[in-house]
C-alpha positions as CSV (number, residue, x, y, z in Angstrom):
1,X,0.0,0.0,0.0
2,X,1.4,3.3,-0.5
3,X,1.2,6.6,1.6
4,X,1.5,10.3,0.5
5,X,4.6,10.5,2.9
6,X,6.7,8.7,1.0
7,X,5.8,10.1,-2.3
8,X,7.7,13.2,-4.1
9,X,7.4,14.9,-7.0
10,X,10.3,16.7,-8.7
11,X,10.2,18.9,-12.0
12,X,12.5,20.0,-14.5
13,X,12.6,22.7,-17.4
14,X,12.2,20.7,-20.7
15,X,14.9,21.5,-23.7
16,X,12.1,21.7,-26.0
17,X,8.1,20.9,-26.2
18,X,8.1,17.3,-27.0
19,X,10.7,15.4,-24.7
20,X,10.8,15.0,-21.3
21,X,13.6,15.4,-18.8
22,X,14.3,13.8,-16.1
23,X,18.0,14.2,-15.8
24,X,18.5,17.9,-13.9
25,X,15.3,17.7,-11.8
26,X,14.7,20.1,-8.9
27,X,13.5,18.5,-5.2
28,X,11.1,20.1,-3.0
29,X,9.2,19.3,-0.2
30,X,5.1,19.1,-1.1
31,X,2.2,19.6,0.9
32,X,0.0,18.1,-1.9
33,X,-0.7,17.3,-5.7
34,X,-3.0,16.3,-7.7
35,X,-1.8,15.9,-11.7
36,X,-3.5,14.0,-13.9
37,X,-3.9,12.7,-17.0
38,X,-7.0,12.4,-18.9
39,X,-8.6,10.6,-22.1
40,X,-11.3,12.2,-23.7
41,X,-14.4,9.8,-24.9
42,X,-15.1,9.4,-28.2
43,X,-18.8,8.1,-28.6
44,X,-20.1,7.3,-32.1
45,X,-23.5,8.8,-33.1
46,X,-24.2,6.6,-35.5
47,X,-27.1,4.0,-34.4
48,X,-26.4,0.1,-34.7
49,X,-30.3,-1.0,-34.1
50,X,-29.9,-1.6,-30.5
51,X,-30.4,-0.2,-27.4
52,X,-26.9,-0.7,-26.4
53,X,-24.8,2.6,-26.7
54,X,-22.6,2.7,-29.5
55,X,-18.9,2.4,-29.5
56,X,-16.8,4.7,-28.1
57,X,-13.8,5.6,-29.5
58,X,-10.2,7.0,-28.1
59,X,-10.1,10.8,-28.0
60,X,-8.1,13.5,-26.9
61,X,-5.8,13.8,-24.0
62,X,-4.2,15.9,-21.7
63,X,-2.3,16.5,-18.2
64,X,-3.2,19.1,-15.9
65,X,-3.1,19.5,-11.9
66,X,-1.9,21.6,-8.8
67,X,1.0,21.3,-7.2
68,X,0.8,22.8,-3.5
69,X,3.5,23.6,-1.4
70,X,5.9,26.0,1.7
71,X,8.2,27.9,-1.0
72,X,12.1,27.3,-0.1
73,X,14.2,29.8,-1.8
74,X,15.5,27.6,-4.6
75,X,12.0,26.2,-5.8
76,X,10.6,29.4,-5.4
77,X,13.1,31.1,-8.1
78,X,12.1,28.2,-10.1
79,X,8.6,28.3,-9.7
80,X,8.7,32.1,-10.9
81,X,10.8,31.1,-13.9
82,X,8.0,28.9,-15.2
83,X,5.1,31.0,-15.0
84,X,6.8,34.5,-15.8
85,X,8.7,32.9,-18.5
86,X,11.6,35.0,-18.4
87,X,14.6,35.7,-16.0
88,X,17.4,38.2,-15.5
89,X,20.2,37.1,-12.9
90,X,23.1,39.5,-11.5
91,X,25.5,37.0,-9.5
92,X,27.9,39.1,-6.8
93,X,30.1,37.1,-4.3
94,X,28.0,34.3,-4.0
95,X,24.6,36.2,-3.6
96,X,22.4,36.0,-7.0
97,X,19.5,38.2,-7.1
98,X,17.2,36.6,-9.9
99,X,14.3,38.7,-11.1
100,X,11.2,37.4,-13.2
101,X,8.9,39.7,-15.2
102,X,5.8,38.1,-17.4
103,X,6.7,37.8,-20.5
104,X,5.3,40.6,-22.4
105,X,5.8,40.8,-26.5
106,X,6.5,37.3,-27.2
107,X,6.5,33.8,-26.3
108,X,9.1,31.2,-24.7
109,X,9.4,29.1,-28.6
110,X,6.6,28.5,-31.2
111,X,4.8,25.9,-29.5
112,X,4.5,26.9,-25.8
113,X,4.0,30.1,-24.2
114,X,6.1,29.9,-21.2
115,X,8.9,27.3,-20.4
116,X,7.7,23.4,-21.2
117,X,7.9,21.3,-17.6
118,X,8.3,17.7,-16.9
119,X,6.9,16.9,-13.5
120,X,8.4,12.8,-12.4
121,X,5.9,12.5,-9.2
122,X,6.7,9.6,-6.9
123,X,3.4,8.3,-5.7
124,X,5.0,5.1,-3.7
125,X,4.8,2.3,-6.0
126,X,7.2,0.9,-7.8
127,X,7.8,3.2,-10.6
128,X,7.2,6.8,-11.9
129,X,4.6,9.2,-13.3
130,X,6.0,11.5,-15.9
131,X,3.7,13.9,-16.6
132,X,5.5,16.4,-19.4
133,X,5.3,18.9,-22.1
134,X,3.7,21.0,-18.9
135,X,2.9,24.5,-18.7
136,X,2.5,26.6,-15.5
137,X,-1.1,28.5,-16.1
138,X,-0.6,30.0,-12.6
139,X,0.7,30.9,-9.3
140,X,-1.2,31.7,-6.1
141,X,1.3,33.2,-3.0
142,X,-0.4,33.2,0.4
143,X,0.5,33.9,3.7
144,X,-2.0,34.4,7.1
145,X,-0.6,35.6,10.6
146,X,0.9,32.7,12.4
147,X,1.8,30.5,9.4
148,X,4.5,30.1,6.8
149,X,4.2,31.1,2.9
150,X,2.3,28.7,1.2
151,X,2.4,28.4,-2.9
152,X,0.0,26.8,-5.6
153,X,1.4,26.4,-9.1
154,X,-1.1,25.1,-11.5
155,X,0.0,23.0,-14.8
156,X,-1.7,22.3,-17.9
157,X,-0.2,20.2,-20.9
158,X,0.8,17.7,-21.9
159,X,1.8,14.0,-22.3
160,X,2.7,11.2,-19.8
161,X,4.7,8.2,-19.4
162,X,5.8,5.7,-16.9
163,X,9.6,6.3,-15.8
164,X,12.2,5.1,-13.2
165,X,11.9,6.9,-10.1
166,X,14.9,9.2,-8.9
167,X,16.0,9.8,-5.7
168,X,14.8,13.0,-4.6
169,X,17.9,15.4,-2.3
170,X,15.9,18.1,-1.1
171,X,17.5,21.4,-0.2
172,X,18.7,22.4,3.1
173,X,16.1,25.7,3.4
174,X,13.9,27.1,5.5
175,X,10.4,28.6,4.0
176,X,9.5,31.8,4.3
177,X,7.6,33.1,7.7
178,X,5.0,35.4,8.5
179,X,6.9,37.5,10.8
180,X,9.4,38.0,8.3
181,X,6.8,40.1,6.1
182,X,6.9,43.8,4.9
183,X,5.0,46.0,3.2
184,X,4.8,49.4,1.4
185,X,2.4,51.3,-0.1
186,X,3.4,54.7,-2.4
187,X,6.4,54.2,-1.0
188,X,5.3,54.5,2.9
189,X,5.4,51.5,5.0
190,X,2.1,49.7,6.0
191,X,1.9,47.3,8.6
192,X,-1.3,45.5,10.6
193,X,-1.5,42.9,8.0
194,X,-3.0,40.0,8.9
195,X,-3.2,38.0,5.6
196,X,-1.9,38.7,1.9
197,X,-2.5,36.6,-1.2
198,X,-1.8,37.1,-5.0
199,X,-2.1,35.2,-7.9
200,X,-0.9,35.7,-11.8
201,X,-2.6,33.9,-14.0
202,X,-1.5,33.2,-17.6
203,X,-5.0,32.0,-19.3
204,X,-3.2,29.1,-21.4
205,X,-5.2,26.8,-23.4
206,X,-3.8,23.3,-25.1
207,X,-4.5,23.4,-28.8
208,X,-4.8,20.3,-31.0
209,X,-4.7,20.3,-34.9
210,X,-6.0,18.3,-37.3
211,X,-3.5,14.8,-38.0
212,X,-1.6,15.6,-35.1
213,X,-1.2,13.4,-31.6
214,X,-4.2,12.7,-29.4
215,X,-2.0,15.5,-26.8
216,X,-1.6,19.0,-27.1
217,X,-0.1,20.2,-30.2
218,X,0.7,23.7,-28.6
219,X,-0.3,25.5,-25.1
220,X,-0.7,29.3,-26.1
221,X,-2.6,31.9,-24.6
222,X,-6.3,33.2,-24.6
223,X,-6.1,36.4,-23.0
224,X,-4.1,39.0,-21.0
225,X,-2.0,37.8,-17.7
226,X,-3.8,38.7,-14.7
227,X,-2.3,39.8,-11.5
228,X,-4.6,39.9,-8.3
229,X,-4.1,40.4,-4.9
230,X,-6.1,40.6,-2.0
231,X,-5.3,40.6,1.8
232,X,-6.5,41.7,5.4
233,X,-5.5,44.7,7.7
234,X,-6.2,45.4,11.0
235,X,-9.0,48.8,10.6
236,X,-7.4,51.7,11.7
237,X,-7.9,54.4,9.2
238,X,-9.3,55.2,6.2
239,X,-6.3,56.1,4.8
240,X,-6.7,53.7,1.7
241,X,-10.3,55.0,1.1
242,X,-9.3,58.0,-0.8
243,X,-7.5,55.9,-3.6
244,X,-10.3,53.4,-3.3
245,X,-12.9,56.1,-4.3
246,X,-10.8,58.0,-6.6
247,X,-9.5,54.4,-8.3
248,X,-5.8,55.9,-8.0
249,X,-3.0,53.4,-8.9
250,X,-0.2,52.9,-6.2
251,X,3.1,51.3,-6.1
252,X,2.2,47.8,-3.5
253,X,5.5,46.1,-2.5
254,X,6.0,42.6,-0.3
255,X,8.6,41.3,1.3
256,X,9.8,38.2,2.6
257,X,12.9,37.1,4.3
258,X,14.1,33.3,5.3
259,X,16.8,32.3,7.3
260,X,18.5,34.4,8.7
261,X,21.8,31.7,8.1
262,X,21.4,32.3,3.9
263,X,20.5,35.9,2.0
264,X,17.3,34.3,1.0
265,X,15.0,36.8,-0.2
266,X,11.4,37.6,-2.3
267,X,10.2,40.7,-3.1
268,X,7.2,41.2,-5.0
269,X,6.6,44.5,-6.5
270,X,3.2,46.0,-7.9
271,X,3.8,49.3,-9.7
272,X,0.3,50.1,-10.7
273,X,-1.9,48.2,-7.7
274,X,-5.3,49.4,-7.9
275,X,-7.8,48.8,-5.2
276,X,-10.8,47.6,-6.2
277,X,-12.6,46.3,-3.0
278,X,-12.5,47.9,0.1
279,X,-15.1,46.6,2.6
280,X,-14.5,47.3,6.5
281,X,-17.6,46.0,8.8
282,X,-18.4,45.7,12.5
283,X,-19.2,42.0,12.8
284,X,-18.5,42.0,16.7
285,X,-17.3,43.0,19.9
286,X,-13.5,42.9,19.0
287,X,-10.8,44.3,16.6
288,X,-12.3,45.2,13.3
289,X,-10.5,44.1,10.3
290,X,-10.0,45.7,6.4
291,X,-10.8,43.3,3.8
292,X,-9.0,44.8,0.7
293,X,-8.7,43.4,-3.0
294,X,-7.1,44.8,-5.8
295,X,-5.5,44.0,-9.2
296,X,-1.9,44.4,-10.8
297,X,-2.6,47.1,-13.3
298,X,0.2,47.1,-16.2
299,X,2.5,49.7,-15.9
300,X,3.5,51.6,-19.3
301,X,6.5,53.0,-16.9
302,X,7.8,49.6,-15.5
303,X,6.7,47.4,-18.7
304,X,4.9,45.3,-15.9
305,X,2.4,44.1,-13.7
306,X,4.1,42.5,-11.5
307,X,8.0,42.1,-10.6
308,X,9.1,39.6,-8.7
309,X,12.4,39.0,-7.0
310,X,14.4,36.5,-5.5
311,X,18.0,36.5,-3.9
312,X,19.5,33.2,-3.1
313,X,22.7,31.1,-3.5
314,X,21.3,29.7,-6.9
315,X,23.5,31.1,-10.1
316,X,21.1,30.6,-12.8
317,X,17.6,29.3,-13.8
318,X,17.4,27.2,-16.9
């Protein structure tokens, strides 16, 4: 029988679209995944003078699932890479500071429109799923008071394939902490939070053509990358009110720190955040709280909607 404890998954950046890798794979600890492969049913229409259904036939297929997880500096640089699509790394005495922008004008090749993923996931048995020709669609960042930064990446694609299982070596990392958060807002620092989320979101599709395989023939876009954010402060002015009302874009930065043994680092920069719910209520007797949502407008100044960055001991991304 096999147990979700000694299960792993691991993921690599592909080459191309089209072949799988399992030889440079990066470990990380999981809280949970669910990737799957599916097979689309094929039933004929024609009738065969029976009340017996008709045959079904073998149609389309395609991977796709969430990957959950406590973001170590490494992964997270990864992560990043796959659903931005794009990196730029300065490396100074042993200290890289990598920073990931969505891709903006173009594509990662002709087929895929961020980096092609193979994901070998270690369910406990005796060999491998290899779920590949993956693309990240998105990537929620989450974090409430008391509790460490949790991450969902969400994949669609692809192909699969059984495959030898590798021995995962996971890094030596802490995640990132709650009390290691900071924040600013048009360029003034703003504390009291007492939860933060954002998400990008890529809108990919997988596109199949005519004499092609039953799997994706590409995985391109449908629409714009979205950037939301929400969180919740502690009510104690309505100093956000005004921009609220007058639908004023701000520049929104986060900040996490790890270990305080490594230089590990994320910040996540909004140049154009624009609120778009702002909703404080009594709903009892004690400390009233700010429920506020807004979206990463894009930023003709920055070329962006989003920037993230992440410094760590890691010299490059594929």
């Amino acid at each position: 029988m096999a147990y979700g404890a000694l299960g792993n998954v691991q993921l690599a950046v592909q080459n191309s679209y089209g072949t799988s890798n399992v030889a440079s794979l990066y470990s990380f600890p999981i809280i949970s995944e669910n990737l799957t492969h599916t097979i689309d049913q094929l039933a004929e229409q024609g009738q065969y003078q029976r009340f017996g259904e008709s045959p079904r036939r073998k149609g389309v297929a395609k991977s796709q699932g969430n990957i959950v997880f406590e973001p170590q500096p490494r992964v997270l640089g990864l992560m990043l890479y796959l659903v931005c699509g794009s990196r730029a790394t300065t490396f100074t005495a042993s200290v890289a500071t990598h920073v990931f922008n969505p891709r903006n004008t173009s594509d990662w090749d002709d087929k895929v429109a961020v980096p092609a993923v193979t994901a070998l996931v270690d369910r406990d048995v005796s060999c491998g799923q290899c779920y590949y020709d993956l693309c990240a669609n998105g990537l929620t960042l989450e974090i409430e008071n008391g509790s460490l930064l949790r991450a969902t990446v969400e994949f669609i694609g692809g192909n699969f394939a059984h495959a030898a299982k590798v021995a995962p070596v996971f890094p030596a990392e802490q995640p990132f902490a709650w009390n290691t958060f900071s924040a600013s807002y048009n360029a003034a620092g703003i504390g009291n939070w007492r939860s933060a989320r954002v998400s990008i979101k890529n809108q990919l599709e997988p596109i199949y053509l005519l004499g092609d395989s039953g799997t994706p023939s590409l995985i391109k876009r449908t629409g714009f990358v979205q950037v939301e954010g929400e969180g919740t402060l502690l009510f104690a002015s309505n100093s956000l009110m005004a921009d609220f009302l007058t639908q004023t874009e701000r520049r929104l930065v986060w900040n996490f720190l790890s270990d305080v043994a490594s230089p590990a680092q994320v910040t996540i920069d909004f140049p154009a955040a624009r609120i778009t719910a702002y909703a404080p209520a009594i709903n009892g007797l004690g400390q009233l709280e700010l429920p506020v949502s807004f979206v990463g407008q894009y930023s003709v100044a920055s070329g962006n909607a989003v920037r993230y960055a992440v410094v760590n001991t890691v010299a490059q991304y594929p």
